[in-house]
C-alpha positions in Angstrom: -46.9 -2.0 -6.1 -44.0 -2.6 -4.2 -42.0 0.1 -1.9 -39.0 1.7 -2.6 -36.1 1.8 -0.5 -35.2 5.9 0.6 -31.0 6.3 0.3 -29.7 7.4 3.7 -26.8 9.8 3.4 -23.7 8.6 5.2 -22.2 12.3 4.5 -22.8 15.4 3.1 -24.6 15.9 -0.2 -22.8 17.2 -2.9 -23.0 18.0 -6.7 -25.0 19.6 -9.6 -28.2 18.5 -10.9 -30.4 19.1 -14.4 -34.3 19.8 -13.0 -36.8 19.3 -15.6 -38.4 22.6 -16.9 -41.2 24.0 -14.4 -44.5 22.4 -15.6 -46.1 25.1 -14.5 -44.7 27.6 -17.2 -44.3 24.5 -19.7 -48.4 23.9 -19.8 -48.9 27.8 -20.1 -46.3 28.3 -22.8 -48.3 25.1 -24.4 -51.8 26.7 -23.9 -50.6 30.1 -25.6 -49.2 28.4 -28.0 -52.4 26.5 -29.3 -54.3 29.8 -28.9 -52.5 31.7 -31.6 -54.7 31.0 -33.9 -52.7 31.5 -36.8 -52.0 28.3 -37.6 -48.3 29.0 -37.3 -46.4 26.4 -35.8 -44.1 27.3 -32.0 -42.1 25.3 -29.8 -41.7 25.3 -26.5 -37.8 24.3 -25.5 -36.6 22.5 -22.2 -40.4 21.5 -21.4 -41.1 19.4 -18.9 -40.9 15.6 -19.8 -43.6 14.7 -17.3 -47.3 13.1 -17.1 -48.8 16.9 -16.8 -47.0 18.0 -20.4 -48.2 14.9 -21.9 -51.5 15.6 -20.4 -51.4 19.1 -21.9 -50.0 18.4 -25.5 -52.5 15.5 -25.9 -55.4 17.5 -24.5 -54.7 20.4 -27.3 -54.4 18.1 -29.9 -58.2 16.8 -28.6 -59.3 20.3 -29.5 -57.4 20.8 -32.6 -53.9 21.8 -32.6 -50.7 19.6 -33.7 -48.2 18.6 -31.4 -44.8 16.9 -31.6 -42.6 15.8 -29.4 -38.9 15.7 -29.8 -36.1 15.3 -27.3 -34.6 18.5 -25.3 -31.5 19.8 -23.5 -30.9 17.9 -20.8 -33.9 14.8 -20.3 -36.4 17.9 -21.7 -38.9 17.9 -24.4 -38.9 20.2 -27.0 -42.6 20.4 -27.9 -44.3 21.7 -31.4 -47.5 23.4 -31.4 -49.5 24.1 -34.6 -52.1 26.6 -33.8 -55.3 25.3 -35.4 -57.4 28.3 -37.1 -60.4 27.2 -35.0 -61.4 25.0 -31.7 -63.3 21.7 -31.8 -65.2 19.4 -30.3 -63.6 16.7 -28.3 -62.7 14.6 -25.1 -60.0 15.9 -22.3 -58.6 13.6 -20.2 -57.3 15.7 -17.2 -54.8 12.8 -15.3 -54.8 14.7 -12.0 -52.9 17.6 -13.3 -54.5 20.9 -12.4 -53.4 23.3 -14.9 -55.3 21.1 -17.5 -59.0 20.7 -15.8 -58.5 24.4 -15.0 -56.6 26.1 -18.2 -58.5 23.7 -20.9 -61.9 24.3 -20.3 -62.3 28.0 -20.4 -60.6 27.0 -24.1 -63.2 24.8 -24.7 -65.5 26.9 -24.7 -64.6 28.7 -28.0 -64.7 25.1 -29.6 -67.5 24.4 -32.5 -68.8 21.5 -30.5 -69.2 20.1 -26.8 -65.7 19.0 -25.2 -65.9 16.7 -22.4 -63.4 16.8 -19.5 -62.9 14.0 -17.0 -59.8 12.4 -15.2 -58.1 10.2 -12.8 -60.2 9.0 -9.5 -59.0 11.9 -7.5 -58.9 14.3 -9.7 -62.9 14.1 -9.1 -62.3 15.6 -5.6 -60.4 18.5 -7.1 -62.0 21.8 -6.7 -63.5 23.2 -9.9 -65.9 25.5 -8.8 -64.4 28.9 -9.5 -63.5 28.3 -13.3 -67.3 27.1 -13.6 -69.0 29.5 -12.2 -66.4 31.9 -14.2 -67.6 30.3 -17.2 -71.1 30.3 -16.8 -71.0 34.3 -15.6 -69.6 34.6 -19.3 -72.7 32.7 -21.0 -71.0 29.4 -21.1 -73.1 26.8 -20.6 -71.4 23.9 -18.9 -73.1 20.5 -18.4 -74.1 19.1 -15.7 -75.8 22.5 -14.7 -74.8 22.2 -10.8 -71.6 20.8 -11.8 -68.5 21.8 -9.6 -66.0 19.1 -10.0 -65.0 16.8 -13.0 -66.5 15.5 -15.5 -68.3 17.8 -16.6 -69.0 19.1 -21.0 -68.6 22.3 -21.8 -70.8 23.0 -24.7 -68.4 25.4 -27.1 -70.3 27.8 -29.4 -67.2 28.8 -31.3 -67.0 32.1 -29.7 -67.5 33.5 -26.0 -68.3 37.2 -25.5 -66.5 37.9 -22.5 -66.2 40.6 -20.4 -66.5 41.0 -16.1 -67.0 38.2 -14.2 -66.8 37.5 -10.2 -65.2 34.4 -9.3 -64.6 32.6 -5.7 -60.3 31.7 -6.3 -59.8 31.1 -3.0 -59.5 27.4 -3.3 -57.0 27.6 -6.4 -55.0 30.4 -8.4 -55.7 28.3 -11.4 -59.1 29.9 -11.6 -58.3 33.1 -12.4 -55.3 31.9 -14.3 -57.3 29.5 -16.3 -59.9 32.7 -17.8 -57.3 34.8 -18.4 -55.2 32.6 -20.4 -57.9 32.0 -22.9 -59.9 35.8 -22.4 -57.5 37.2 -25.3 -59.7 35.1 -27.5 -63.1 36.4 -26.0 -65.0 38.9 -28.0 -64.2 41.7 -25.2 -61.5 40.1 -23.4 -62.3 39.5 -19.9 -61.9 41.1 -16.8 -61.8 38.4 -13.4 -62.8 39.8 -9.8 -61.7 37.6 -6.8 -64.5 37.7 -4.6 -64.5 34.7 -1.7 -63.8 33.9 1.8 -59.8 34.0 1.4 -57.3 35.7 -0.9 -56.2 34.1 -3.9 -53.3 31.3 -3.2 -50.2 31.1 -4.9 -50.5 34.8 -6.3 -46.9 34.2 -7.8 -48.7 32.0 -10.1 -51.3 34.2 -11.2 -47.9 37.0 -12.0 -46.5 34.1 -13.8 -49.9 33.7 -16.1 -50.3 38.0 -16.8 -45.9 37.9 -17.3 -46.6 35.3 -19.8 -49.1 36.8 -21.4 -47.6 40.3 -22.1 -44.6 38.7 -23.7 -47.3 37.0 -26.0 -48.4 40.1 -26.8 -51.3 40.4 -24.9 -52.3 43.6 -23.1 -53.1 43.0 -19.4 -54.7 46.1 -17.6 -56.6 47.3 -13.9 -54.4 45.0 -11.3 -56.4 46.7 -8.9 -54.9 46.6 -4.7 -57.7 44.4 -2.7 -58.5 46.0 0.9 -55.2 43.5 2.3 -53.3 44.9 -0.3 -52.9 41.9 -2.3 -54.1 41.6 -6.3 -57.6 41.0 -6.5 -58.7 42.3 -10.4 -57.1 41.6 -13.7 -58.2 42.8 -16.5 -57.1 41.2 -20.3 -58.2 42.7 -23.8 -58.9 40.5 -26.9 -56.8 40.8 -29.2 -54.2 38.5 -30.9 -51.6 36.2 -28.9 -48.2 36.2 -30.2 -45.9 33.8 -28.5 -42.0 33.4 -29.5 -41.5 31.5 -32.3 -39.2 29.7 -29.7 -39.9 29.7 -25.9 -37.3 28.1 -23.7 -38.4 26.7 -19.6 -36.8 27.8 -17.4 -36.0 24.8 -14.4 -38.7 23.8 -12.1 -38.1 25.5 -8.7 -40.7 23.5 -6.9 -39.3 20.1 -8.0 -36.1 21.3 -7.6 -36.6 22.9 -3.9 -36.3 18.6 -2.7 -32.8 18.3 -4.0 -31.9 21.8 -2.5 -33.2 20.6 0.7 -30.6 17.5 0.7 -27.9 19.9 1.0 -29.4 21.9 4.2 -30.3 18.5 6.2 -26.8 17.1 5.2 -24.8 20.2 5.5 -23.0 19.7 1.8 -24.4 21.7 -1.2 -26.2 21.7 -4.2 -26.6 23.4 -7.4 -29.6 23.3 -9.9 -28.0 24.0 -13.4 -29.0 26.8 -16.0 -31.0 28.4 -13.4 -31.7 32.1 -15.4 -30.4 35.1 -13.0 -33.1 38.2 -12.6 -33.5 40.5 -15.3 -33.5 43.9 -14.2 -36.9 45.5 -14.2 -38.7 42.3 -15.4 -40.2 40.0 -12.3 -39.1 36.5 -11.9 -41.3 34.0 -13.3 -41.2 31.7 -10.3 -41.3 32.9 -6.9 -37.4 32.6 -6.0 -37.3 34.9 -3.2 -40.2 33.4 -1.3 -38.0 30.3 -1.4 -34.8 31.8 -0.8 -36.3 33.4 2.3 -37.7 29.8 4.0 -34.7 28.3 2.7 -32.3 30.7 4.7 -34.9 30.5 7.5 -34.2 26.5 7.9 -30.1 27.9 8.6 -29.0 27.4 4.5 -27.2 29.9 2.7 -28.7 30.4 -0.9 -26.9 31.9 -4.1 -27.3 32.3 -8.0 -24.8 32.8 -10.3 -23.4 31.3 -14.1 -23.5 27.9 -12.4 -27.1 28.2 -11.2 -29.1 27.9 -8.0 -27.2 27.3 -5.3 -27.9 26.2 -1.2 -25.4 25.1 1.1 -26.0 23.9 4.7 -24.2 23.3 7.8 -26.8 20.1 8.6 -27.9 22.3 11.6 -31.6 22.9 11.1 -34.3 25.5 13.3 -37.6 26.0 13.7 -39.7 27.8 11.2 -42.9 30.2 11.4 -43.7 30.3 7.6 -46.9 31.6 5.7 -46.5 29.4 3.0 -49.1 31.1 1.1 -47.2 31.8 -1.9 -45.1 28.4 -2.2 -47.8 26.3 -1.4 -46.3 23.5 -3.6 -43.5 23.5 -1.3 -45.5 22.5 2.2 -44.7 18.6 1.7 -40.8 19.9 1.2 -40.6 22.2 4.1 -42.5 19.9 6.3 -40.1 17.4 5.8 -37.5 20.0 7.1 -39.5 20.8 9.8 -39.5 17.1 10.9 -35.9 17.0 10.8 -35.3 19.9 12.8 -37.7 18.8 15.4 -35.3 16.1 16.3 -32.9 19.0 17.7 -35.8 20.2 19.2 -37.2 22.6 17.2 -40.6 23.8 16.9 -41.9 24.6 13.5 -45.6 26.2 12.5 -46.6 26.1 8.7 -49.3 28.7 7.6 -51.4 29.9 4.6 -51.8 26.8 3.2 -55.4 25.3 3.9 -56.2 25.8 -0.3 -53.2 22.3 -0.6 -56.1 20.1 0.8 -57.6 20.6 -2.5 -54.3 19.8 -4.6 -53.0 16.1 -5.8 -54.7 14.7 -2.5 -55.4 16.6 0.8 -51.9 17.6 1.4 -52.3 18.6 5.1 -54.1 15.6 6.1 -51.7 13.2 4.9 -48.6 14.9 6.0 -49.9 14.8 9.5 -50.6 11.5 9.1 -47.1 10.1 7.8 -44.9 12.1 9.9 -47.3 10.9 12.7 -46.9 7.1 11.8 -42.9 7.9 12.0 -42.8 9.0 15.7 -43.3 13.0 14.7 -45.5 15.0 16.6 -47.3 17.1 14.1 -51.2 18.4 14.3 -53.2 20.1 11.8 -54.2 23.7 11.9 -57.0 25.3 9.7 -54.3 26.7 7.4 -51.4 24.6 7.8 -48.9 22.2 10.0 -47.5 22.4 13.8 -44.7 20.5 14.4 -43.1 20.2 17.7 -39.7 19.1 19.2 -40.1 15.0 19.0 -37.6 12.2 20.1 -36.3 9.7 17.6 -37.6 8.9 14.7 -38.7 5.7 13.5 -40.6 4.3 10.5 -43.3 1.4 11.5 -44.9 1.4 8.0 -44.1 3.0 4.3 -44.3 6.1 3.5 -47.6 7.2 1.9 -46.9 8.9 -1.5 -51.5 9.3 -1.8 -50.5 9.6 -5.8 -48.5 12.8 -5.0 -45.4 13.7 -6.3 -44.4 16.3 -3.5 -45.8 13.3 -0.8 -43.8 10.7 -2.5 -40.3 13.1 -2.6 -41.0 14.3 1.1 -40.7 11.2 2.4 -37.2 10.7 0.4 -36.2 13.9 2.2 -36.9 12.5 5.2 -35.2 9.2 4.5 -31.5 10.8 3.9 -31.4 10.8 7.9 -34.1 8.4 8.8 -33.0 4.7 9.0 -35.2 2.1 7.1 -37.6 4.7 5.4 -39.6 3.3 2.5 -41.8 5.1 0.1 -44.9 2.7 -1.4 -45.4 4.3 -4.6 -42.1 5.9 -5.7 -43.4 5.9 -9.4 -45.5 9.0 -8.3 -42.9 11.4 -8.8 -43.0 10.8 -12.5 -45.4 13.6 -12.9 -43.8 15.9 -12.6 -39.2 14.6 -12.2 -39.8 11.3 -14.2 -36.3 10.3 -13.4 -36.8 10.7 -9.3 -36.1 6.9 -8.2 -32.7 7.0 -10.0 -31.6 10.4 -9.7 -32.1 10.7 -6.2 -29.7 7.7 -5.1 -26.7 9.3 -7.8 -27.3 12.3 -5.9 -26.7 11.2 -2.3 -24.0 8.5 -3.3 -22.0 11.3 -4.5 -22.5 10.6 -8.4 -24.4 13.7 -9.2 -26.5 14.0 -11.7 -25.2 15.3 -15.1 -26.5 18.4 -16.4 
């Protein structure tokens, strides 16, 4: 594996760029899809073209449904999904994406035969408890009996009964995604209670799941206030799901949040392309004004109109004291910014985000650790990152990308103002913006990249 070399800007970054669609709706829209049951055949427009969709499509077809794959509007897919009448038995692999070891097996389980799931190395480390022990509070039975992480077989029975179930989320969002996705297909729906040691993470996510849901035509009921005023209860009722003959993706905000960040540590500006503007009365799919808000917090201004998604910066950058709870994605990102502007002697403190440690690799852990082999000074909290005001910065070994997309694009960041920055496994960013190592360079040479 050799390293790749990170661009350093010798200006300010300008120009417009075409983000792949967020794979985060794209592997929902795919699931819904498949669960029709009609056997009518949907696509999903402007879906990601990354490892997680292939991951997705290739993991329905294992329990039944037809997919196929034809190019998109800019780099996309346009994926078709066949809904098969019934579920069967069959073998998952996961990769180390998390919406399919966490949305696929609460499927499984109305499949007419056992459907293994396993995955890459570290997707073994990957926390699976709270979609197990969801499942086996519904009846399922799910093989090994004490298992909490991959592999693991769920035995389908063609059918699951449904109905309440307690779950710990606190470690993942997906959890409760994952059961409600598929409870429109239970007998009597299903109803998920967070109970654990934390709130749910990423709760954005969770709104993104019921939002998709209801316009499948799916009734989701009792979003009950928890005692810290956050959603702790969601309630779904069997019945049919419906999807759009035709669903288009909107872009991926998390991916694109790296190239928005060029044009605050730069002070030029940036657009993401065919970014939808809010519908009044409906809520935003992805959590834009979560992002806006660190975004203008780091000094950028931020904007949407007919041209898209907009941030412009002044290449001035201060400190931040963020609860990242919501964005958790976005830690490697704003850490990177949070490096930068400790050079101007800044001091920056990252919060909410201790559930990351259980995402691609332990997020928090290896952010401390790179930033630390570059001359930052940055310590670990229980939830998050501190980083404090730090002299020059200097790179004495590649940066780690640990398999991780976000790890891998966070150095990059970093690189635009950091001399001599290398990142060892640049090809890590294919999961989720498969054209990363080129696009990035057109970017910050001034080419752009064409929409």
């Amino acid at each position: 594996m050799s390293s790749w070399s990170a661009p350093l800007a010798d200006g300010p970054v300008r120009g417009t760029v075409a983000v792949p669609g967020s794979k985060s709706i794209t592997n929902r829209a795919l699931l819904l899809a498949a669960l029709a049951a009609d056997g009518a055949t949907r696509t999903v427009a402007g879906a990601a073209r990354s490892r997680d969709t292939a991951l997705m499509a290739d993991g329905l077809a294992a329990l039944g449904a037809h997919t196929a794959v034809t190019p998109g509007r800019d780099g996309t897919l346009d994926v078709a999904v066949t809904a098969p009448t019934h579920l069967h038995a069959g073998r998952v692999d996961c990769g180390l994406a998390g919406t399919v070891m966490r949305f696929l097996p609460p499927a499984a389980a109305l499949a007419d035969g056992p459907v293994e799931f396993d995955g890459d190395p570290h997707a073994r480390t990957r926390p699976m408890g709270g979609v197990l022990e969801g499942l086996r509070g519904l009846g399922v039975t799910v093989e090994p009996a004490d298992a909490d992480r991959l592999p693991f077989t769920v035995l389908g029975r063609g059918a699951v009964v449904g109905g309440p179930v307690t779950v710990d989320a606190s470690a993942s969002s997906q959890f409760v995604s994952g059961l409600l996705l598929s409870g429109p297909r239970y007998t009597r729906g299903v109803a998920v209670t967070h109970r654990g040691t934390g709130p749910v993470p990423s709760l954005p996510h969770v709104e993104m799941t019921v939002t998709m849901l209801r316009a499948a035509g799916v009734t989701v009921t009792s979003l009950v206030e928890g005692e810290a005023g956050a959603p702790s209860h969601w309630a779904v009722s069997a019945g049919p799901v419906t999807p759009d003959a035709r669903y288009v993706v909107e872009p991926d905000l998390s991916g694109a949040a790296v190239y928005l960040a060029a044009a605050l540590v730069t002070g030029g500006e940036v657009t993401v392309a065919g970014w939808p503007e809010s519908t009044p009365g409906l809520p935003d799919l992805q959590p834009i004004s979560a992002v806006r808000g660190v975004l203008e917090a780091f000094g950028g201004t931020v904007s949407v109109d007919d041209a898209g998604l907009t941030v412009r910066g002044d290449g001035r950058l201060s400190g931040v004291d963020v609860d990242l709870a919501e964005i958790g994605e976005l830690t490697p990102t704003v850490t990177a910014l949070a490096i930068l502007a400790a050079r101007e002697g800044a001091r920056s403190r990252l919060r909410g985000v201790a559930h990351i440690r259980g995402h691609e690799t332990d997020r928090l852990a290896a952010l401390a650790a790179e930033a630390t082999a570059l001359g930052a000074r940055v310590t670990e909290t229980d939830d998050g990152l501190v980083v404090e005001p730090s002299a020059a910065l200097r790179p004495t070994r590649p940066w780690g990308a640990y398999a991780d997309h976000r790890m891998a694009t966070a150095g990059a960041l970093v690189g635009l103002v950091v001399p001599g920055v290398e990142i060892d496994d640049v090809a890590a960013t294919t999961k989720t913006l498969p054209d990363f190592a080129t696009d990035w360079p057109a970017l910050v040479h001034g080419v752009g990249i064409p929409a």
